[in-house]
C-alpha positions in Angstrom: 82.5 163.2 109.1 85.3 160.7 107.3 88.3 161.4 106.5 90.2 159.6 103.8 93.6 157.8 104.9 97.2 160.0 105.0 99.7 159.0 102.7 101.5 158.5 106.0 98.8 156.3 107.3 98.8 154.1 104.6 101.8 153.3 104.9 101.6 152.5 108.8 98.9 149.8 107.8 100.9 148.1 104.6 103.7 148.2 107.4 101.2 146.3 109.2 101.8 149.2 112.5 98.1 149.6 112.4 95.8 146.6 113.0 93.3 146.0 110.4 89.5 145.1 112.0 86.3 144.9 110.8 85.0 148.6 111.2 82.2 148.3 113.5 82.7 145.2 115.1 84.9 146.3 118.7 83.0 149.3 119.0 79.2 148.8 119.4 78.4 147.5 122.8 76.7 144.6 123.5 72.9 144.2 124.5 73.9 143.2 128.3 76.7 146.1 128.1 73.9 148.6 127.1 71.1 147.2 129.8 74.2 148.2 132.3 74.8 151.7 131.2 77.4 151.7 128.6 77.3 153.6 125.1 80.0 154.1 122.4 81.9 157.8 122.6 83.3 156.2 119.0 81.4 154.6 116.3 83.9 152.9 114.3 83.1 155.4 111.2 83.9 158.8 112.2 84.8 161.2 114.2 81.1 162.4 115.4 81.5 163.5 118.8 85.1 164.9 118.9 87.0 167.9 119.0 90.2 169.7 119.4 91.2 171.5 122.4 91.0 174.5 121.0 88.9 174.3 118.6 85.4 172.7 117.6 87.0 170.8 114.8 89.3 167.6 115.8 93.1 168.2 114.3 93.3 166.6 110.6 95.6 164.2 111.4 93.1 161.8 113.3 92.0 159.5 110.8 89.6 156.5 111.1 91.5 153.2 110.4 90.0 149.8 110.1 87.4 150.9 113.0 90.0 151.9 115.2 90.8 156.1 115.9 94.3 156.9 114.7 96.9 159.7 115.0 100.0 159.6 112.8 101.2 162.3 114.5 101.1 166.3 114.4 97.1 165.9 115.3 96.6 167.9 118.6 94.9 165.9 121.6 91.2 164.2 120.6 88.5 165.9 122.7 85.4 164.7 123.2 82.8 166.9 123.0 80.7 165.8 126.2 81.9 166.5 129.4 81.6 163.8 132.6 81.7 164.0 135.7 82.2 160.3 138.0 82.6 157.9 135.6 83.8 154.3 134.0 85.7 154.1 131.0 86.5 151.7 129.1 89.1 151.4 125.7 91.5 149.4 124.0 94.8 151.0 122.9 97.6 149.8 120.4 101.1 151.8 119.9 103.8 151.1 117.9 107.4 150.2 119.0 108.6 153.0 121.0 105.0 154.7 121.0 103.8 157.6 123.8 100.1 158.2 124.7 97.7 158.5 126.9 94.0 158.9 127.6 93.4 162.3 129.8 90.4 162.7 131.8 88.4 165.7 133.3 89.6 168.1 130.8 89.2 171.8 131.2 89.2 174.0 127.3 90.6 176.8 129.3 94.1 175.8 129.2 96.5 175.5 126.6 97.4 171.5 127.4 94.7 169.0 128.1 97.4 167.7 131.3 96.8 171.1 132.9 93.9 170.5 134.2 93.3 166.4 133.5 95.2 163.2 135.0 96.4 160.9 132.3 96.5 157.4 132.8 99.9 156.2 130.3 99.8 154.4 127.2 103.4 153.5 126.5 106.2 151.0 125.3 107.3 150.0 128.1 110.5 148.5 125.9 111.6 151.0 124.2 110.0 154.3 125.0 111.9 157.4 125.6 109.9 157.7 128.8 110.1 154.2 130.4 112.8 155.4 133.4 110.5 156.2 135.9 107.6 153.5 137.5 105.2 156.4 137.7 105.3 157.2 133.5 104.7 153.3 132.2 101.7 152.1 130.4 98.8 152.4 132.8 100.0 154.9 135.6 98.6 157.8 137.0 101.2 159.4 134.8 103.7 161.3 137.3 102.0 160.7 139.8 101.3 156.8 140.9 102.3 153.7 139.7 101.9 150.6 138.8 102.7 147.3 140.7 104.1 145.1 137.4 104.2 145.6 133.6 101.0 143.6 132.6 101.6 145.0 128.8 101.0 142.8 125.8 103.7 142.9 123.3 103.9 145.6 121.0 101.1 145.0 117.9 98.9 143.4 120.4 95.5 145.4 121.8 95.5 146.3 125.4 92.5 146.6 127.6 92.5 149.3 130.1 89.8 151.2 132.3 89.4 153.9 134.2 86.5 154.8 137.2 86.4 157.9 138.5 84.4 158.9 141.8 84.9 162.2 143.2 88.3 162.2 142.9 89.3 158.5 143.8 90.6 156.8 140.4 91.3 153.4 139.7 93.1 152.2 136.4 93.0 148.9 134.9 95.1 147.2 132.6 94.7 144.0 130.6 91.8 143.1 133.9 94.3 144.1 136.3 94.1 147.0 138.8 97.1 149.2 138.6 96.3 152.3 139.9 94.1 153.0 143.2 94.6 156.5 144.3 92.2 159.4 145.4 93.8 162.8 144.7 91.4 164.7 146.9 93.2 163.6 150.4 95.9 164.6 151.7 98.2 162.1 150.1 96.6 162.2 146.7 97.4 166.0 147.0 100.8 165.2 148.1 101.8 163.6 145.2 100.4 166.4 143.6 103.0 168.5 145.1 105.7 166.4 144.6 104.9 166.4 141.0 105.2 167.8 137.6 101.8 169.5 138.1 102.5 171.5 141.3 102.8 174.7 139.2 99.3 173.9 137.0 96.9 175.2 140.0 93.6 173.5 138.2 95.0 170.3 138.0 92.3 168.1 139.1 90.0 170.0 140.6 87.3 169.9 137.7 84.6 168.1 139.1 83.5 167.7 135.4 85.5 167.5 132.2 86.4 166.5 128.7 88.2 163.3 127.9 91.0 163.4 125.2 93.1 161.0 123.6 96.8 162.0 123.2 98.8 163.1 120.4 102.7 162.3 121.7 103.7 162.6 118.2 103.6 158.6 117.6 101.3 156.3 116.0 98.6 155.0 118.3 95.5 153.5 117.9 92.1 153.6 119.8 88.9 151.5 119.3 85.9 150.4 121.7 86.0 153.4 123.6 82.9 152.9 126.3 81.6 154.8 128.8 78.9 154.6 132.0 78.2 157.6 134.2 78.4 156.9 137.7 75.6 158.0 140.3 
């Protein structure tokens, strides 16, 4: 299904806040990325493959933009529609000058917040974000929970690379081909920070051994495109 830009959304590209890119051309993977388990989850056209958390239907305000997902806000949380289990992701993410997201993974529909049950690793201003105080809540974290070493961010209007693998419940985030994040929530210290957490009173958080993955609606612009994944044996 296509949607047909926002009069909101229009503006965010003539502002030049959303990066304009061939359609297909960061979001098909390669021959040698296909030979090594890798498919699209996004196809640079549409939103095939997506939902809402509550609903079958992804929210109306995420809109496909120069081959790149978009939310201008008011959207709901992008949901895929497959579930996975252990798993490498991989995505490129843009936000806008004082922009919050964040890719959430192993998503339970039972809840009424994709964070209830999944881990979000942060996309984020680091500059100028609302939520830049704390280490554990900047661009790439284990939001709340770990963080990362430095700020590899590019500048604002620049793509960043990140990755996620998930085995069991060891995780590992990337950023810009930099390891960030190398926790596993299912020992003792990975449930520790748990309890020391936000989540403490959400008693499914990570515990799915299977899930959705959603993209975040924070209420900001943000932009997604070559969103990959592999499932892990």
């Amino acid at each position: 299904m296509n949607f047909r830009p926002t009069l909101l959304a229009c503006a965010a590209l003539a502002l030049g806040l959303i990066p304009v890119l061939p359609a297909a051309d960061a979001n098909a993977p390669a021959a040698t990325e296909k030979s090594a388990g890798w498919r699209a989850l996004f196809d640079g056209f549409s939103l095939d493959g997506w939902r809402s958390l509550k609903s079958e239907k992804p929210g109306t305000g995420w809109h496909v933009e120069g081959g790149a997902l978009v939310t201008v806000g008011k959207a709901g949380d992008l949901v895929t529609n497959e579930e996975f289990g252990d798993f490498e992701l991989a995505l490129e993410w843009n936000i806008i000058a004082g922009g919050n997201s964040g890719v959430i993974y192993r998503v339970g529909l039972g809840e009424n917040a994709t964070f209830r049950t999944g881990p979000e690793y942060q996309v984020l201003d680091n500059q100028k974000a609302e939520d830049n105080k704390l280490p554990s809540h900047l661009a790439g974290s284990l939001y709340d929970l770990a963080a990362p070493p430095k700020d590899v961010t590019k500048p604002v209007g620049e793509w960043n690379a990140a990755r996620i693998v998930v085995r069991g419940w060891h995780v590992e985030h990337w950023l810009n081909g930099e390891k960030v994040v190398d926790v596993d929530l299912g020992t003792p210290d990975g449930r520790a920070l748990i309890a020391a957490s936000k989540f403490k009173a959400m008693p499914k958080f990570a515990t799915l051994a299977r899930g959705h993955i959603a993209l975040q609606d924070h209420g900001d612009v943000v932009s997604y495109r070559a969103i990959r994944i592999r499932e892990l044996k």
